[in-house]
C-alpha positions as CSV (number, residue, x, y, z in Angstrom):
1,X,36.0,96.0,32.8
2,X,38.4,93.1,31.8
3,X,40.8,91.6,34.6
4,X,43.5,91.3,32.3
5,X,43.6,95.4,32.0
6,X,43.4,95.5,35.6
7,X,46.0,93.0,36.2
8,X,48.3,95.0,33.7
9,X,48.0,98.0,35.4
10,X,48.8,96.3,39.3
11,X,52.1,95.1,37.2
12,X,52.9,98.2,35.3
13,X,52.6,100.1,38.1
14,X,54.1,97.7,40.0
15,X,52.1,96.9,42.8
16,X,52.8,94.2,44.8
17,X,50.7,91.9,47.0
18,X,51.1,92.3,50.8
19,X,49.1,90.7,54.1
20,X,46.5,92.4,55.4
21,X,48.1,92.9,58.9
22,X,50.9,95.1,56.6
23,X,48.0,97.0,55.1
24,X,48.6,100.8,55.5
25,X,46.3,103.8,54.5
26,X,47.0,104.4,50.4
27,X,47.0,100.8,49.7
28,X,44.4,98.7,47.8
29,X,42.2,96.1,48.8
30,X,40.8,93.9,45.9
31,X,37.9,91.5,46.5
32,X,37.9,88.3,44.1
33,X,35.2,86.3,42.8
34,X,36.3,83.0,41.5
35,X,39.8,84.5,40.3
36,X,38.3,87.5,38.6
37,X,38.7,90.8,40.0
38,X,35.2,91.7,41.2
39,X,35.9,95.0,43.6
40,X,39.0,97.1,44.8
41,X,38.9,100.0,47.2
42,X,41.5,102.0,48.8
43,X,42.6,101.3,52.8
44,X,41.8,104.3,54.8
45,X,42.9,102.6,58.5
46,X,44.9,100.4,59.1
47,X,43.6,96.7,60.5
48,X,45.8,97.4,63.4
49,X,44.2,100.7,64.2
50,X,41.1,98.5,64.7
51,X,40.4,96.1,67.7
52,X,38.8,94.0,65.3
53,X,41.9,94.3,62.8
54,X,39.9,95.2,60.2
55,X,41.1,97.7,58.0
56,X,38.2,100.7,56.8
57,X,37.7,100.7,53.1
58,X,36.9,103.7,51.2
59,X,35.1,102.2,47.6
60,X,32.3,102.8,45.2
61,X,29.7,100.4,45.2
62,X,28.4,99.7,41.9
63,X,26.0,102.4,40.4
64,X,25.9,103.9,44.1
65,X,27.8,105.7,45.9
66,X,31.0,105.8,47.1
67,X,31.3,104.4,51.0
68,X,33.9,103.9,53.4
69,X,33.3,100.6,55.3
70,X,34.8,97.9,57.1
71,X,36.5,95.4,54.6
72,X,34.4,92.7,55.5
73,X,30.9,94.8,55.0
74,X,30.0,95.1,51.5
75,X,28.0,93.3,48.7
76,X,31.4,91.7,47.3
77,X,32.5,88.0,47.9
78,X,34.3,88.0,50.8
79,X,36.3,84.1,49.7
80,X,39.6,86.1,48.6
81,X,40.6,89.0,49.5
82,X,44.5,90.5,48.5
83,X,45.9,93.7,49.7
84,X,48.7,95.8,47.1
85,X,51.0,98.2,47.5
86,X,53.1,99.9,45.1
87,X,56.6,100.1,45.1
88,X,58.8,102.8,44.0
């Protein structure tokens, strides 16, 4: 994919960034790598349903399958993480 579609589409659409203790079920997570988008999901919890505050992640991993997981347990770099939320 090329970042600069996906970043098009977070604009167009007009998604904006939030903190991850506003996170809600319906927004997006999206898991950087060196500035380039490497991974997004979709927040299923929210962090403060979760007495560790982490929010639950529902995502396909690659060629595999979809999984929900904790944000902080996948096979993406973990160094910057944003959270988006659309606005109408």
């Amino acid at each position: 994919f090329d970042n600069s579609s996906i970043r098009q589409i977070l604009e167009d659409d007009k998604y904006h960034e939030i903190q991850k203790e506003d996170a809600l079920p319906g927004d997006i997570v999206i898991y950087f790598n060196e500035g380039d988008i490497e991974h997004s999901g979709i927040i299923i919890t929210a962090p403060s349903e979760s007495p560790l505050k982490i929010p639950l992640v529902y995502s396909k991993w690659g060629k595999y399958s979809e999984v929900i997981h904790l944000q902080n347990y996948c096979p993406y770099h973990q160094s910057e993480i944003k959270y988006y939320r659309v606005v109408r």
